[in-house]
One Martini backbone bead per residue (centre of mass of N, CA, C, O) as a GRO file, in nm:
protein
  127
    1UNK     BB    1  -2.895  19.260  15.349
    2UNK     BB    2  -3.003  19.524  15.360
    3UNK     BB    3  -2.905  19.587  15.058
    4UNK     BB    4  -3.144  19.371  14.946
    5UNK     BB    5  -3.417  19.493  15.062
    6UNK     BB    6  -3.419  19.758  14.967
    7UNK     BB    7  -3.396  19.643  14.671
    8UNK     BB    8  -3.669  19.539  14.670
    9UNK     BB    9  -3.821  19.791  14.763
   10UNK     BB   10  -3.762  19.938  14.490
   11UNK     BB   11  -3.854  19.759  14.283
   12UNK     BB   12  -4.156  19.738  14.344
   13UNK     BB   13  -4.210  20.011  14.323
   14UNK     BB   14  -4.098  20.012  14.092
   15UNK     BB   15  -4.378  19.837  13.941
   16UNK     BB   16  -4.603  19.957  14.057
   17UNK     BB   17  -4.593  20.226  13.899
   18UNK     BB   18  -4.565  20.046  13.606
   19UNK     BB   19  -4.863  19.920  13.678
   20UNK     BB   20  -5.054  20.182  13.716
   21UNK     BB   21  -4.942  20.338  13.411
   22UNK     BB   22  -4.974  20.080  13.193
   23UNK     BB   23  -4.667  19.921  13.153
   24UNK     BB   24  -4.744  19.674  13.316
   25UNK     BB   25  -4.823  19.334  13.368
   26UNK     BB   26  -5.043  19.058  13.495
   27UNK     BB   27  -4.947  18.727  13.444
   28UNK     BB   28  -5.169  18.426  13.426
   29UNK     BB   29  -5.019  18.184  13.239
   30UNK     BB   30  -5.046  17.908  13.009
   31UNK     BB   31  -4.820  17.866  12.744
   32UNK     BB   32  -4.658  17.690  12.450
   33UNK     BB   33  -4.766  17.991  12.295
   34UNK     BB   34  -4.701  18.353  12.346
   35UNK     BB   35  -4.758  18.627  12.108
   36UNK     BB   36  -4.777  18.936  12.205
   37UNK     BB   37  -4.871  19.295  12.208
   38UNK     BB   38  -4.785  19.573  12.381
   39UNK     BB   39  -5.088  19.671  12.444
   40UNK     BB   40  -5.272  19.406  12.464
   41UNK     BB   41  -5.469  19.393  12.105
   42UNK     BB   42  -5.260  19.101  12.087
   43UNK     BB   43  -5.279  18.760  11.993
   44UNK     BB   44  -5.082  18.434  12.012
   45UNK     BB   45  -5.168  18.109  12.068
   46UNK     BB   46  -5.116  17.819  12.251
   47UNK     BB   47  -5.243  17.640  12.496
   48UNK     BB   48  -5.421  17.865  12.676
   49UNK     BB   49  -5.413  17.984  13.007
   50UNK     BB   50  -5.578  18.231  13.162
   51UNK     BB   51  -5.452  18.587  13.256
   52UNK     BB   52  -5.436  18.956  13.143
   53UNK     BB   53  -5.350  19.240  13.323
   54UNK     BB   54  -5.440  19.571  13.289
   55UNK     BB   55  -5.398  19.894  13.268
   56UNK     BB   56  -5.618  20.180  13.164
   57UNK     BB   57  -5.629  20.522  13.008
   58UNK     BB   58  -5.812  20.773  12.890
   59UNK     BB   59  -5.750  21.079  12.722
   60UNK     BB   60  -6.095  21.100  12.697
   61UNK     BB   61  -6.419  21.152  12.703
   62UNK     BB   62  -6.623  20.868  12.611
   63UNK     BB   63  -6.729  20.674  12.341
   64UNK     BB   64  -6.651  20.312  12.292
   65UNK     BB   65  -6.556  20.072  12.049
   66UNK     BB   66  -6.562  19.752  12.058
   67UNK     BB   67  -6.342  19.491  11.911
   68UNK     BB   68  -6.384  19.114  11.872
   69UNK     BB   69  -6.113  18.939  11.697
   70UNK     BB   70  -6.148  18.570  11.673
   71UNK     BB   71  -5.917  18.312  11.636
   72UNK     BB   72  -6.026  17.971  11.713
   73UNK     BB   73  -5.940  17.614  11.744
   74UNK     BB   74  -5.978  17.630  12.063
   75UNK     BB   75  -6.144  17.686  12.305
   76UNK     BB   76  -6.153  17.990  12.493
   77UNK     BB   77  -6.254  18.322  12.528
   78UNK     BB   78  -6.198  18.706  12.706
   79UNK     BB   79  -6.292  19.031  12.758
   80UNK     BB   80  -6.254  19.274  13.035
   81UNK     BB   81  -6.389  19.556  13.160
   82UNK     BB   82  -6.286  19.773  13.464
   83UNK     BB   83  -6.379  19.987  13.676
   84UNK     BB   84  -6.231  20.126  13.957
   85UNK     BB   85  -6.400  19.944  14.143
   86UNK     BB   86  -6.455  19.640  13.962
   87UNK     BB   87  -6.648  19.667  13.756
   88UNK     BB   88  -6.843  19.573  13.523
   89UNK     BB   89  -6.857  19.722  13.153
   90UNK     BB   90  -6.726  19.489  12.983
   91UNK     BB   91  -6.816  19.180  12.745
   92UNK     BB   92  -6.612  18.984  12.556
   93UNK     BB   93  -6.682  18.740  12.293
   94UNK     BB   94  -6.713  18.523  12.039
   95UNK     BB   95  -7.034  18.588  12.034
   96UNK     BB   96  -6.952  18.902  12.183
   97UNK     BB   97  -6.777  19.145  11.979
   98UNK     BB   98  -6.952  19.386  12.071
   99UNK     BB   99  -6.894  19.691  12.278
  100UNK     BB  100  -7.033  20.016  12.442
  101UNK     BB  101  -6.869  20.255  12.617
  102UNK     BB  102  -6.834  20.451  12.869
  103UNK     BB  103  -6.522  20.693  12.952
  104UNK     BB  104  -6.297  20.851  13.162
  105UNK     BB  105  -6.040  21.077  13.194
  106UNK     BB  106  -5.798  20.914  13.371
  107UNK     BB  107  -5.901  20.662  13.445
  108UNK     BB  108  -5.899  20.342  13.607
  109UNK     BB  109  -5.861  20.058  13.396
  110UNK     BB  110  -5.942  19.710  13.387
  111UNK     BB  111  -5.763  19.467  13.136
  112UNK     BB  112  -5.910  19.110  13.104
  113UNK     BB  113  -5.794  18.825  12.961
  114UNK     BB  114  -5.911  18.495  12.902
  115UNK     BB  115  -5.830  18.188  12.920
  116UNK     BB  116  -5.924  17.808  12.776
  117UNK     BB  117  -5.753  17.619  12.603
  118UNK     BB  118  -5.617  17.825  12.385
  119UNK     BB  119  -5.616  17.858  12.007
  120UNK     BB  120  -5.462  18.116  11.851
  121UNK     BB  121  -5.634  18.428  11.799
  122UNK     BB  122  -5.620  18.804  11.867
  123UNK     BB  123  -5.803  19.140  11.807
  124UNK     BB  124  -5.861  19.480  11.952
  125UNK     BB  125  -6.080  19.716  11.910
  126UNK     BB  126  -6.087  20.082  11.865
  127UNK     BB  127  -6.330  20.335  11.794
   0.00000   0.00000   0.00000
């Protein structure tokens, strides 16, 4: 019993450091079919709701314009940058797929994209 808690409080902790270091995500969404890239910049998907969160870190301090190609064939969808306090710095939508934000180099940034009874695809261009 106790090497059953003790494996479970070792799997939780790398889980949280690869949760922090963004290489997991935290998915809570339902959905038909979901077939996403790697690093979060793109997916197809039929009925999907919910959202999807990583940590994102960029290597250098900069400004950068994101593009948000979204082809849904219902429902909607959007993708919001949140900086390390949680506040938000960038909100794209089909309506609003353009936005520049400024970044700190290796701070913490969270990337949500959230879905509402979405069908289509969608890929996040970073210029």
């Amino acid at each position: 019993m106790i090497k059953a808690i003790l494996l479970l409080a070792a799997l939780t902790a790398v889980f949280l450091i690869l949760y922090d270091q963004g290489y997991m995500v935290i998915n809570s969404k339902t959905a038909a079919s979901y077939i996403g890239s790697a690093r979060g910049t793109g997916a197809r998907f039929t009925s999907c709701s919910g959202s999807v969160k990583r940590i994102v870190r960029f290597k250098a301090d900069g400004t950068y314009t994101f593009l948000l190609n979204a082809a849904l064939s219902k429902g909607d969808m959007s993708v919001e940058l949140l900086n390390s306090a949680r506040e938000s710095i960038m909100h794209l939508d089909p309506a609003h797929p353009t936005a520049t934000v400024a970044v700190e180099q290796k701070k913490k940034y969270y990337l949500i994209t959230r879905f509402k009874t979405a069908t289509g695809s969608f890929s996040l261009i970073r210029e």
